[in-house]
PDB file of N, CA, C and O in Angstrom:
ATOM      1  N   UNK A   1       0.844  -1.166   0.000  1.00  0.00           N
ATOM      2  CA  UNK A   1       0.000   0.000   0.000  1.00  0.00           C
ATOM      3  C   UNK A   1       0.889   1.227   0.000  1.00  0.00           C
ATOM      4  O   UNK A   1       1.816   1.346   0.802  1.00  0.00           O
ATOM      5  N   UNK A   2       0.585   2.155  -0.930  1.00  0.00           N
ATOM      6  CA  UNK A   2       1.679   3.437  -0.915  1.00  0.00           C
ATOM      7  C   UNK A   2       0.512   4.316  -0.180  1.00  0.00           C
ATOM      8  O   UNK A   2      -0.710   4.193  -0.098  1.00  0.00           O
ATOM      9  N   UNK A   3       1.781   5.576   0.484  1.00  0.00           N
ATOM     10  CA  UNK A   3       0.783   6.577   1.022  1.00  0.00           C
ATOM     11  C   UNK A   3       1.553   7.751   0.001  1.00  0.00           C
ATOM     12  O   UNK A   3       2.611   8.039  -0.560  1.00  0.00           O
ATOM     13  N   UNK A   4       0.206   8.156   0.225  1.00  0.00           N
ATOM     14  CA  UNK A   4       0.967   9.361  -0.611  1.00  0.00           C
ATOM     15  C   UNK A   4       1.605  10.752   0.133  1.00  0.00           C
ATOM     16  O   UNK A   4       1.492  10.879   1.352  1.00  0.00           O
ATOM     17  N   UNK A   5       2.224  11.694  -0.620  1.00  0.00           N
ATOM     18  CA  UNK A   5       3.292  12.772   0.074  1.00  0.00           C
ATOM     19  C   UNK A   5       2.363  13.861  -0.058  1.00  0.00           C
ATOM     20  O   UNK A   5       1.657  13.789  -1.064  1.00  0.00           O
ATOM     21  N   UNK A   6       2.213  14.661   0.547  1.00  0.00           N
ATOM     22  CA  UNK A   6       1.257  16.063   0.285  1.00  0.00           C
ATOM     23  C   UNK A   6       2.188  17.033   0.343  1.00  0.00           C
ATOM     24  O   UNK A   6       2.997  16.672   1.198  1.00  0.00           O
ATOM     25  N   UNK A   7       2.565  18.256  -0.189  1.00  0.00           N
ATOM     26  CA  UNK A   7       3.082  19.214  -0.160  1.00  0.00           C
ATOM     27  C   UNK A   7       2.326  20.488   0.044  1.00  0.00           C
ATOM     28  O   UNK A   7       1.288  20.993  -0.385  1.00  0.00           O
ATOM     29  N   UNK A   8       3.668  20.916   1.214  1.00  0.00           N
ATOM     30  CA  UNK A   8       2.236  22.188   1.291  1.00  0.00           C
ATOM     31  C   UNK A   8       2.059  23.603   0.316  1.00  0.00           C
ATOM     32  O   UNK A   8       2.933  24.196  -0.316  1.00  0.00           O
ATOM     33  N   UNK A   9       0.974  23.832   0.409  1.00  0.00           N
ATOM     34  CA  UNK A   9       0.781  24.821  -0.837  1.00  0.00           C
ATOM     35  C   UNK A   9       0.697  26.078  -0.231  1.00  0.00           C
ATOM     36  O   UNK A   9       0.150  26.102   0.872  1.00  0.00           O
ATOM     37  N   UNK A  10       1.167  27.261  -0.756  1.00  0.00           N
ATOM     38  CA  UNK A  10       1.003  28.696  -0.040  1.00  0.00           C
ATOM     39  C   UNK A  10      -0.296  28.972  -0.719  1.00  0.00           C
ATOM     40  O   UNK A  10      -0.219  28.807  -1.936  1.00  0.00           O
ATOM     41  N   UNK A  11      -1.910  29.484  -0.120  1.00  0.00           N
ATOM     42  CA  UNK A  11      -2.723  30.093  -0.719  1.00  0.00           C
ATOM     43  C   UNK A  11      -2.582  30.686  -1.488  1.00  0.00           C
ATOM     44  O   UNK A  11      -1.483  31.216  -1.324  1.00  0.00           O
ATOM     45  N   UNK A  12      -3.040  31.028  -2.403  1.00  0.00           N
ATOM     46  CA  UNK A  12      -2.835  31.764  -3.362  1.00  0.00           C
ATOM     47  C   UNK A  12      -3.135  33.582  -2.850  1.00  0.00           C
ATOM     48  O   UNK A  12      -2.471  34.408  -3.477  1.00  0.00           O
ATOM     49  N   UNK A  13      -4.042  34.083  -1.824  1.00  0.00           N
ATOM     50  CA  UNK A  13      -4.598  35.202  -1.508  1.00  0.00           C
ATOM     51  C   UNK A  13      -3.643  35.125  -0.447  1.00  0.00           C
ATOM     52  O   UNK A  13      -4.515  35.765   0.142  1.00  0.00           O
ATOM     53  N   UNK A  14      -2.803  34.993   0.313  1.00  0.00           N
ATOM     54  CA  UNK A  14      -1.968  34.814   0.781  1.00  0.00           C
ATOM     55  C   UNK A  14      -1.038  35.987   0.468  1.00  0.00           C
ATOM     56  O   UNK A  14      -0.923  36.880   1.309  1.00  0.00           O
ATOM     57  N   UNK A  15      -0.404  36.040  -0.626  1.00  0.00           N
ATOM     58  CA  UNK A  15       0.633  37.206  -1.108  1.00  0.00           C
ATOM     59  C   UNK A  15      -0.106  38.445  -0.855  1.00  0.00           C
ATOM     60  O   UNK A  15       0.528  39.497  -0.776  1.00  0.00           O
ATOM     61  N   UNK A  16      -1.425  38.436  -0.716  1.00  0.00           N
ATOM     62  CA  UNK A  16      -2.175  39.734  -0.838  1.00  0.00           C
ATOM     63  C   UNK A  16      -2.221  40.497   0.382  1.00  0.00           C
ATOM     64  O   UNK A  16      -2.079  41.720   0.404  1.00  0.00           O
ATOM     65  N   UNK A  17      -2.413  39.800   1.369  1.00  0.00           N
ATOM     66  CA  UNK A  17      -2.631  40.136   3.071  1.00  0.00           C
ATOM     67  C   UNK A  17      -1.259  41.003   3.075  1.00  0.00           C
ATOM     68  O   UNK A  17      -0.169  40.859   2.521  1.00  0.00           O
ATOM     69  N   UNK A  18      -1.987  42.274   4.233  1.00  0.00           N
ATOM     70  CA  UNK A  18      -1.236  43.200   4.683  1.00  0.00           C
ATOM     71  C   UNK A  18      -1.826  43.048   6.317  1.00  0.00           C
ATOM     72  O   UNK A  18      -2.847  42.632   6.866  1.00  0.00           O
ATOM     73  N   UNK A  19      -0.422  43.699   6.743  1.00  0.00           N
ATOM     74  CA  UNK A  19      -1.205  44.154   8.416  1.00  0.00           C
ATOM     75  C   UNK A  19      -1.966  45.163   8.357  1.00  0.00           C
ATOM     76  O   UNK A  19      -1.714  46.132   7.641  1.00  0.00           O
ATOM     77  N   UNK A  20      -3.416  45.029   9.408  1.00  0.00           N
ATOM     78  CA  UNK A  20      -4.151  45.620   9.380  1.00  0.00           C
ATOM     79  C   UNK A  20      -4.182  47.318   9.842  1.00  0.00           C
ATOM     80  O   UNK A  20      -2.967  47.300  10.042  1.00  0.00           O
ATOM     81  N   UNK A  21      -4.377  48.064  10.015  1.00  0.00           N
ATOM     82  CA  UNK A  21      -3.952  49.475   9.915  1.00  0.00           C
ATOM     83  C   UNK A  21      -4.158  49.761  11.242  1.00  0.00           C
ATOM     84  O   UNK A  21      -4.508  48.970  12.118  1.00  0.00           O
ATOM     85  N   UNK A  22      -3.879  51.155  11.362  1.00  0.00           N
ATOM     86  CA  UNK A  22      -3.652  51.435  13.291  1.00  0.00           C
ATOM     87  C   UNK A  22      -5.653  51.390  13.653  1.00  0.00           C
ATOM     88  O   UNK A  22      -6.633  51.833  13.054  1.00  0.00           O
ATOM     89  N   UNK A  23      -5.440  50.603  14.938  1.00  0.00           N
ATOM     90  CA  UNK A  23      -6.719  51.026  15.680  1.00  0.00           C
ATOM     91  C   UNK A  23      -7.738  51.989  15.721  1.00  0.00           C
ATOM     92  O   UNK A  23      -6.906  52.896  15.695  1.00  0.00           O
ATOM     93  N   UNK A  24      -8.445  52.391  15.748  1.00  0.00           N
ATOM     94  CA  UNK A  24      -9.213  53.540  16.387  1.00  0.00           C
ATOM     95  C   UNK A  24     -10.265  53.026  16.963  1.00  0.00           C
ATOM     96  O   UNK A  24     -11.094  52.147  16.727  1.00  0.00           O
ATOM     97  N   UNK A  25      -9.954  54.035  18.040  1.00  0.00           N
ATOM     98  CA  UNK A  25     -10.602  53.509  18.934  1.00  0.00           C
ATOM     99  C   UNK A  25     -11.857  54.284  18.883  1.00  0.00           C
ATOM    100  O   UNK A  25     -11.764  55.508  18.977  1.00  0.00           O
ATOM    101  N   UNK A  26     -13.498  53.512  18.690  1.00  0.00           N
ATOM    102  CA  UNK A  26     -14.565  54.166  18.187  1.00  0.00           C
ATOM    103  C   UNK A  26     -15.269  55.118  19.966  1.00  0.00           C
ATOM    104  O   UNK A  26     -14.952  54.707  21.082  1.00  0.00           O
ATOM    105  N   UNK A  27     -15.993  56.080  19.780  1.00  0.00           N
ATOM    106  CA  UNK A  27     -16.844  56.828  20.657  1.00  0.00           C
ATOM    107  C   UNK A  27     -17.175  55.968  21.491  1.00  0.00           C
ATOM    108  O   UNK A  27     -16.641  55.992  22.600  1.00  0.00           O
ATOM    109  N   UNK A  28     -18.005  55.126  21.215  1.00  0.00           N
ATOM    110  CA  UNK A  28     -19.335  53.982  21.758  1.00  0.00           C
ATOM    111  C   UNK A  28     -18.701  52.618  21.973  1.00  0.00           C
ATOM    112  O   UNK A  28     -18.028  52.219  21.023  1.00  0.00           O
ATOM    113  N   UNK A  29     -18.784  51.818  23.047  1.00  0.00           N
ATOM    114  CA  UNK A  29     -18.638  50.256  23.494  1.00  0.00           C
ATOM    115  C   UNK A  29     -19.798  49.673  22.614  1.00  0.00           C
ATOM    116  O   UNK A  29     -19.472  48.978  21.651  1.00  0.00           O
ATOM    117  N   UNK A  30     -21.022  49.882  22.846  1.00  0.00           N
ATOM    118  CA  UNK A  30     -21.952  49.206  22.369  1.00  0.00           C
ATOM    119  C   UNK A  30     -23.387  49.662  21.746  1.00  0.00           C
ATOM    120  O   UNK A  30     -23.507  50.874  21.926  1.00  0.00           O
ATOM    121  N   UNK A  31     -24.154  49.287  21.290  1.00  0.00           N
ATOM    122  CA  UNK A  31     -25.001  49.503  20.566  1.00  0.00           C
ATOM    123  C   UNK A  31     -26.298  48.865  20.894  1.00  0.00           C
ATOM    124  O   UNK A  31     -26.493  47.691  20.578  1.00  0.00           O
ATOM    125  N   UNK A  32     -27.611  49.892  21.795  1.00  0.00           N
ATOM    126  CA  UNK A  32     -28.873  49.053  21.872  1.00  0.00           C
ATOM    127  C   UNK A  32     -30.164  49.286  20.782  1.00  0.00           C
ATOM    128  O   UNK A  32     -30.084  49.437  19.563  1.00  0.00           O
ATOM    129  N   UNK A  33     -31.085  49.270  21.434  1.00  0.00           N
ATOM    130  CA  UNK A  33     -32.381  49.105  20.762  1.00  0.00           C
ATOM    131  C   UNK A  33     -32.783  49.890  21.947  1.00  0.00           C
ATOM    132  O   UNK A  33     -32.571  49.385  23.049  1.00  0.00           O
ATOM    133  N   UNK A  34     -33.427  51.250  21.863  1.00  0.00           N
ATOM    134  CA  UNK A  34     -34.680  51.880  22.586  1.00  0.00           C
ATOM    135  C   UNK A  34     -35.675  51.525  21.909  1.00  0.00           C
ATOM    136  O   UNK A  34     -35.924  51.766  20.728  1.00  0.00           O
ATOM    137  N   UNK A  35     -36.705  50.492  23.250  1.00  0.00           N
ATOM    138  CA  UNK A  35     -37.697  50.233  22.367  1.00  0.00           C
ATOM    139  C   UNK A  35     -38.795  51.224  22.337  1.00  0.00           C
ATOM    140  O   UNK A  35     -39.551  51.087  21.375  1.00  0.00           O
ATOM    141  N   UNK A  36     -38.998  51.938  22.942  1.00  0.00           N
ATOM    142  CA  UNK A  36     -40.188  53.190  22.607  1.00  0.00           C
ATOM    143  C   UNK A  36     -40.077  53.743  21.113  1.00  0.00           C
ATOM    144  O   UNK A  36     -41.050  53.963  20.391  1.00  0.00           O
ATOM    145  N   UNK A  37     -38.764  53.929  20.768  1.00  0.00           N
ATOM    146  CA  UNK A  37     -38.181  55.130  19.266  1.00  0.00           C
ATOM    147  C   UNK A  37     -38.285  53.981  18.569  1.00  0.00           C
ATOM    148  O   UNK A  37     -39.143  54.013  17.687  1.00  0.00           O
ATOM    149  N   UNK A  38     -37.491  52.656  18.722  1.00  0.00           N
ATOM    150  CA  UNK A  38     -37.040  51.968  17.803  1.00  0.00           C
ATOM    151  C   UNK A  38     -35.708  52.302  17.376  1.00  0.00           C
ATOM    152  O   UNK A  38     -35.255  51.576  16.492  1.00  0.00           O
ATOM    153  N   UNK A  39     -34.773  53.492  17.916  1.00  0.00           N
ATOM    154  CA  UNK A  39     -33.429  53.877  17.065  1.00  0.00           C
ATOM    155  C   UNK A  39     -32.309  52.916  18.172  1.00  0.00           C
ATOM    156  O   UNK A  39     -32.448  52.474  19.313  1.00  0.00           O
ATOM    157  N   UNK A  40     -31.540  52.894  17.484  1.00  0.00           N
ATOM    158  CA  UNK A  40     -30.170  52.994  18.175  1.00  0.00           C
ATOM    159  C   UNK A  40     -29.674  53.605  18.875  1.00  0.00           C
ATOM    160  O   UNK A  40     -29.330  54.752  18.589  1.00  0.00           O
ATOM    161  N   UNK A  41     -29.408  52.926  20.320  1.00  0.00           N
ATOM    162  CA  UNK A  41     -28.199  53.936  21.507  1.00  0.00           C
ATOM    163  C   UNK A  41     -27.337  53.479  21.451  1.00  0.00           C
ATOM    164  O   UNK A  41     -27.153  52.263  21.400  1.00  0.00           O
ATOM    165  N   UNK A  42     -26.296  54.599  21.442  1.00  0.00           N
ATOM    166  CA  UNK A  42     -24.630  54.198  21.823  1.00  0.00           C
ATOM    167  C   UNK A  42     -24.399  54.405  22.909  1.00  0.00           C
ATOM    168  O   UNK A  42     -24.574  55.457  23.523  1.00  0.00           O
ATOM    169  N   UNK A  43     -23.996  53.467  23.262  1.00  0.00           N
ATOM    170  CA  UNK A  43     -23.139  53.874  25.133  1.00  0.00           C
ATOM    171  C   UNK A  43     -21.660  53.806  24.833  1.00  0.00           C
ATOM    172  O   UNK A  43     -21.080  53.364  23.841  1.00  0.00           O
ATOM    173  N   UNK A  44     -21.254  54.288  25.806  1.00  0.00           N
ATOM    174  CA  UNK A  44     -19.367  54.949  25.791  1.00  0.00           C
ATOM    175  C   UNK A  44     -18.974  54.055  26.612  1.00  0.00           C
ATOM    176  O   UNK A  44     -19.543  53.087  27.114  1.00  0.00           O
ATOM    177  N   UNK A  45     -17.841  54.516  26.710  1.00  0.00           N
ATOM    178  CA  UNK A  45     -16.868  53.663  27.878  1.00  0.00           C
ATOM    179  C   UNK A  45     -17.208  53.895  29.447  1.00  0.00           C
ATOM    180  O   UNK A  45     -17.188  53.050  30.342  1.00  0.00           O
ATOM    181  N   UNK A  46     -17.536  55.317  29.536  1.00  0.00           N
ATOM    182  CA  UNK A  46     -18.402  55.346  30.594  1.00  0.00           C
ATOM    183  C   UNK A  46     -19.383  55.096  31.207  1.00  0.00           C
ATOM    184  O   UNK A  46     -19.574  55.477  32.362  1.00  0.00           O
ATOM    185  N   UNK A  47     -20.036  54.532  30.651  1.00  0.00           N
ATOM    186  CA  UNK A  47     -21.470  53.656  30.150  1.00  0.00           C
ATOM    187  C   UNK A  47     -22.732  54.671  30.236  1.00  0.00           C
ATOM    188  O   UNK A  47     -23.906  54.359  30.431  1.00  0.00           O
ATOM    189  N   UNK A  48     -22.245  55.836  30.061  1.00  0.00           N
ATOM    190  CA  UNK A  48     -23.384  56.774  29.298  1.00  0.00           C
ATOM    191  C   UNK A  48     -23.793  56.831  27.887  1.00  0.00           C
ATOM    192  O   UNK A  48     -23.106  56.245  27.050  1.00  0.00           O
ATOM    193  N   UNK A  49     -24.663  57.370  27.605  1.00  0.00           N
ATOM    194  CA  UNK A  49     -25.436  57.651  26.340  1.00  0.00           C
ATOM    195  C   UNK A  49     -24.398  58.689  25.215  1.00  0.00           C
ATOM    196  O   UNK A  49     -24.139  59.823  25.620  1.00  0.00           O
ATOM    197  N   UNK A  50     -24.059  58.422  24.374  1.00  0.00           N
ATOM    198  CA  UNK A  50     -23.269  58.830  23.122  1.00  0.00           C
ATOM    199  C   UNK A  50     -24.097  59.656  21.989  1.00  0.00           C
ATOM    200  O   UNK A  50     -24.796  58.974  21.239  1.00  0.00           O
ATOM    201  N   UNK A  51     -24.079  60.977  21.811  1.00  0.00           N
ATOM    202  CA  UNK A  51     -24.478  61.715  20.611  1.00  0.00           C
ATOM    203  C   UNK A  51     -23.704  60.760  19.584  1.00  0.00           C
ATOM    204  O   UNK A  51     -22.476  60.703  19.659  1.00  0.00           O
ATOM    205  N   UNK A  52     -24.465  59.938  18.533  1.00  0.00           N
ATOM    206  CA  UNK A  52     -23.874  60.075  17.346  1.00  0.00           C
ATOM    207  C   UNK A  52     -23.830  60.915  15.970  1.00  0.00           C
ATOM    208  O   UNK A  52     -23.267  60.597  14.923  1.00  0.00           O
ATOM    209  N   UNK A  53     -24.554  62.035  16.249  1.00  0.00           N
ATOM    210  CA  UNK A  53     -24.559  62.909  15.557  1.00  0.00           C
ATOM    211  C   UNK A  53     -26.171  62.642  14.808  1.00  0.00           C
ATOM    212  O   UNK A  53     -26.954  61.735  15.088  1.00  0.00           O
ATOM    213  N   UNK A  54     -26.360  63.777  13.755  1.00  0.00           N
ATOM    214  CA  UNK A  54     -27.399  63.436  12.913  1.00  0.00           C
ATOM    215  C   UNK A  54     -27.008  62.707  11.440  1.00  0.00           C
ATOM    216  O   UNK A  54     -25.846  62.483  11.099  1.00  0.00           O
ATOM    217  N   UNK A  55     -28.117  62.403  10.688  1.00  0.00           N
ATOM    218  CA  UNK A  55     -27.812  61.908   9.381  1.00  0.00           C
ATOM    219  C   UNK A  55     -29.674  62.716   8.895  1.00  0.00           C
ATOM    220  O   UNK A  55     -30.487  63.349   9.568  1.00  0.00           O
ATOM    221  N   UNK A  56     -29.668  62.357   7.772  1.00  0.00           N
ATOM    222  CA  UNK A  56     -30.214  63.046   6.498  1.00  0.00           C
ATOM    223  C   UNK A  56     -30.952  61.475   6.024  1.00  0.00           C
ATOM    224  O   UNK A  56     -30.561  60.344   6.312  1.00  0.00           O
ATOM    225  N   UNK A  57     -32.048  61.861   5.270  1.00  0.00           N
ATOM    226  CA  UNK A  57     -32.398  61.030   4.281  1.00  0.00           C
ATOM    227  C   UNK A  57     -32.644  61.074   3.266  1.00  0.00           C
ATOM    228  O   UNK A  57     -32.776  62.275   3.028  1.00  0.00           O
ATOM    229  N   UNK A  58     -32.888  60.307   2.047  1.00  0.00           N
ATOM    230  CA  UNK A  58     -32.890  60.650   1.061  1.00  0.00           C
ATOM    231  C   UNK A  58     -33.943  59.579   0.101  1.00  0.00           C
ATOM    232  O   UNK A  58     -34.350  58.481   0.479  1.00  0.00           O
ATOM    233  N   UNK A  59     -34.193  60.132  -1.009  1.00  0.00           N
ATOM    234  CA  UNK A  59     -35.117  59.380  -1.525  1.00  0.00           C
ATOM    235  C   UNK A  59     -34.658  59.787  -2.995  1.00  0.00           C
ATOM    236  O   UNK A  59     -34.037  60.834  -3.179  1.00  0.00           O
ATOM    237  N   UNK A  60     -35.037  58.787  -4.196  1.00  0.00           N
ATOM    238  CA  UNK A  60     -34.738  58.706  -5.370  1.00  0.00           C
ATOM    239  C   UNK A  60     -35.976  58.131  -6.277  1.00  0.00           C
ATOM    240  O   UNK A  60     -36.717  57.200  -5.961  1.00  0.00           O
ATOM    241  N   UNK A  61     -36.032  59.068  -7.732  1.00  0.00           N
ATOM    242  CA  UNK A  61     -36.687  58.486  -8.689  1.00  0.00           C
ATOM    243  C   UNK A  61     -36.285  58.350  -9.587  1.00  0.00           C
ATOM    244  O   UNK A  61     -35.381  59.128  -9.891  1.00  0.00           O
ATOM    245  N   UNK A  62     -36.688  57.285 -10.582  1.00  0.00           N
ATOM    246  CA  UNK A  62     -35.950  56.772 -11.853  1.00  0.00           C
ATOM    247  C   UNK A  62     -37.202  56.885 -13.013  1.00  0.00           C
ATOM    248  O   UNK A  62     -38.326  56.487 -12.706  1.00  0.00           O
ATOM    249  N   UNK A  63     -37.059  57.183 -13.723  1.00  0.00           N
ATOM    250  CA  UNK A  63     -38.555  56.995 -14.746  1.00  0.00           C
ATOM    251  C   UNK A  63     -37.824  57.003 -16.222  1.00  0.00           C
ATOM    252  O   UNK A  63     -37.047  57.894 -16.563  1.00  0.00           O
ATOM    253  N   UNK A  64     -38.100  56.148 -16.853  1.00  0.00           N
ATOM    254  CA  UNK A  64     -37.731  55.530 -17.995  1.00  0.00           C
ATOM    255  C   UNK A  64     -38.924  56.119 -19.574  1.00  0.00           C
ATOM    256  O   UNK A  64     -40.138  55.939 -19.673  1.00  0.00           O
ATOM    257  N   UNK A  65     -38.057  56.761 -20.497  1.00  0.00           N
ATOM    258  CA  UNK A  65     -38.902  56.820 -21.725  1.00  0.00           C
ATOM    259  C   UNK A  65     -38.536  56.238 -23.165  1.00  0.00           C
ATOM    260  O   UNK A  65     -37.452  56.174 -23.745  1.00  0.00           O
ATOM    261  N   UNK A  66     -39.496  55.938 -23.446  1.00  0.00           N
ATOM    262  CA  UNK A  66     -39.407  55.285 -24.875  1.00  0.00           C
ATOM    263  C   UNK A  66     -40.199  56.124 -26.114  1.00  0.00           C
ATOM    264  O   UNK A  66     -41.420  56.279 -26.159  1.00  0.00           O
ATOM    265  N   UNK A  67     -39.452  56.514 -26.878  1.00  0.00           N
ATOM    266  CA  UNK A  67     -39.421  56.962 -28.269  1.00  0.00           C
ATOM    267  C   UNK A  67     -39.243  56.454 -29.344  1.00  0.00           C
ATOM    268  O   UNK A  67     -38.350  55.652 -29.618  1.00  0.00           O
ATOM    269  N   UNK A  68     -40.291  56.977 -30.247  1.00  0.00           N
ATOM    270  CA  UNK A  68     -40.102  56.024 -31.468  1.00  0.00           C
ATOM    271  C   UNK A  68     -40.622  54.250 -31.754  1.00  0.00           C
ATOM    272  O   UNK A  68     -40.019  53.351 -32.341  1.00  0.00           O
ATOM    273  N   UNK A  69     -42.112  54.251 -30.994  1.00  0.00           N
ATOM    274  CA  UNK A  69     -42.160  53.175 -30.789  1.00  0.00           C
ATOM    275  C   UNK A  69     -42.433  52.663 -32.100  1.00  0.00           C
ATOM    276  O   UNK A  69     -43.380  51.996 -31.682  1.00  0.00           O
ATOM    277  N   UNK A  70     -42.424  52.432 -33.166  1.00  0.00           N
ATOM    278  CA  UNK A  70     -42.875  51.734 -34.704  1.00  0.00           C
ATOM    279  C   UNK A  70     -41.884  50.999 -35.312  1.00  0.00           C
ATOM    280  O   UNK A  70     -42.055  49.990 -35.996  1.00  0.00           O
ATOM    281  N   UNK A  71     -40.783  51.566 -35.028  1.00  0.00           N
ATOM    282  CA  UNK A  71     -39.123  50.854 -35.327  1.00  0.00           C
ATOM    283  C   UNK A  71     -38.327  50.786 -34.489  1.00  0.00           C
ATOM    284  O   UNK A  71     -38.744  50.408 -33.394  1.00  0.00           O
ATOM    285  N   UNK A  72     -37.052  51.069 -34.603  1.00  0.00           N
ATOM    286  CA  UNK A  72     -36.010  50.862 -33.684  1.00  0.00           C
ATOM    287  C   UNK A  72     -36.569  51.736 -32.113  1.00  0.00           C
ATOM    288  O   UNK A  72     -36.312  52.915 -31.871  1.00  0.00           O
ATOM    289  N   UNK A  73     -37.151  51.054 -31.451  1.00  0.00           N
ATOM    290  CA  UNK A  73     -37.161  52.222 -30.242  1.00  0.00           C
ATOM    291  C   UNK A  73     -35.502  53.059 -29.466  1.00  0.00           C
ATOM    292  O   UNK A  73     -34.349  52.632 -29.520  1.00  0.00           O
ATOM    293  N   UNK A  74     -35.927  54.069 -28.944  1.00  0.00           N
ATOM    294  CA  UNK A  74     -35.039  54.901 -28.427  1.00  0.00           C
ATOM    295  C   UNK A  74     -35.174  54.917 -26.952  1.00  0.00           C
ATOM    296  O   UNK A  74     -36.070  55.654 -26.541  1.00  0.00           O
ATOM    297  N   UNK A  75     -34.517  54.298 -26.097  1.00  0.00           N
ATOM    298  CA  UNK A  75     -34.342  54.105 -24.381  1.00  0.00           C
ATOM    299  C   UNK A  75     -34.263  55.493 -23.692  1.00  0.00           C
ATOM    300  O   UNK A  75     -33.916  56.321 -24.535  1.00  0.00           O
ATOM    301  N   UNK A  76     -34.474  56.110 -22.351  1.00  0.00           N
ATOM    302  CA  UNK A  76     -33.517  56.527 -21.605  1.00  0.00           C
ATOM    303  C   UNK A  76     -34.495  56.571 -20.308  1.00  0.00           C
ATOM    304  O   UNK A  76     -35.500  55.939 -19.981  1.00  0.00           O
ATOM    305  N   UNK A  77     -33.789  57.530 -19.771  1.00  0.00           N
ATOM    306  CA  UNK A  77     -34.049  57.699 -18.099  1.00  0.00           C
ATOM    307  C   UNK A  77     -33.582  58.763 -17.775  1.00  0.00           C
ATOM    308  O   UNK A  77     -32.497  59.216 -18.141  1.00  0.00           O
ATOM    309  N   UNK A  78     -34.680  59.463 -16.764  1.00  0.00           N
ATOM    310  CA  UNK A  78     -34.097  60.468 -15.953  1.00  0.00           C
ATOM    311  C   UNK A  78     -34.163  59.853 -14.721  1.00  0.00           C
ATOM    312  O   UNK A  78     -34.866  58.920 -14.332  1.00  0.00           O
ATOM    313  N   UNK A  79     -33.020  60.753 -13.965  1.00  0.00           N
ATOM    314  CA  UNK A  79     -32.887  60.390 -12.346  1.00  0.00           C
ATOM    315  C   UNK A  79     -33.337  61.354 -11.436  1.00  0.00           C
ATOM    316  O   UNK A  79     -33.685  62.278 -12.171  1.00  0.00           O
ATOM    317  N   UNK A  80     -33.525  61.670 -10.364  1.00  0.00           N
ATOM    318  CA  UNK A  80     -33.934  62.600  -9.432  1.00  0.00           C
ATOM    319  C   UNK A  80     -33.502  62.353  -8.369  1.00  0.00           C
ATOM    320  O   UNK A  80     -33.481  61.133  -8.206  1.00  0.00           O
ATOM    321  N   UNK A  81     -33.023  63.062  -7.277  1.00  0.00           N
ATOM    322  CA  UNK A  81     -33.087  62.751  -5.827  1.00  0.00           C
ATOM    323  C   UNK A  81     -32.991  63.729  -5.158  1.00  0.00           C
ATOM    324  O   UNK A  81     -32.585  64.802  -5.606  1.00  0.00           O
ATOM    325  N   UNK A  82     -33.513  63.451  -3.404  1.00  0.00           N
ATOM    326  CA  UNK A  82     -33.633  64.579  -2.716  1.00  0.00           C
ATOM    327  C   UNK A  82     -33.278  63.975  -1.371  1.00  0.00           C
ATOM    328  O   UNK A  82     -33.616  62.887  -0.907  1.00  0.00           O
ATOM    329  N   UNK A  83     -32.302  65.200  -0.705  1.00  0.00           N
ATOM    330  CA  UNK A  83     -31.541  64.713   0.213  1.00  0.00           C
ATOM    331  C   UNK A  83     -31.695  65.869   1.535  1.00  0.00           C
ATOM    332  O   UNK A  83     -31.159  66.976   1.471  1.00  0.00           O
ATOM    333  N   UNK A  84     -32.329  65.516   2.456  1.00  0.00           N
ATOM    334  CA  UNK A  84     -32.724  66.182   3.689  1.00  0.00           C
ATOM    335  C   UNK A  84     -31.173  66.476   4.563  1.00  0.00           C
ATOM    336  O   UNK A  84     -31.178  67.035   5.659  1.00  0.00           O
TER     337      UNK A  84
END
């Protein structure tokens, strides 16, 4: 009975890996659920409540026209958006 020899192989993604970059260390330890709002709390290291600031929302429309419908039709689209 032969056994066979395995050689080891270097991954191939292997050559790619770098060390990972300096730390930072974020505002907030952790992240809950207020359930009255439904949003997200951050607590700190102190284990108080964390401003994470505000954010904006936004919404988008796409609407598509066609020209020339009898022969070759002609495609396009306009875009729209609006950002609070």
């Amino acid at each position: 009975m032969s056994t066979a020899v395995r050689t080891a192989v270097r991954p191939w993604g292997a050559g790619r890996l770098a060390p990972y970059p300096t730390v930072t260390r974020l505002p907030f330890v952790s992240v809950g659920l207020d359930p009255d709002t439904q949003l997200g709390v951050y607590t700190g290291h102190d284990g108080k409540p964390v401003e994470m600031g505000k954010h904006g929302t936004s919404k988008g429309t796409e609407t598509s026209t066609n020209t020339n419908s009898d022969s070759a039709p002609d495609q396009g689209h306009d875009q729209d958006s609006e950002q609070d």
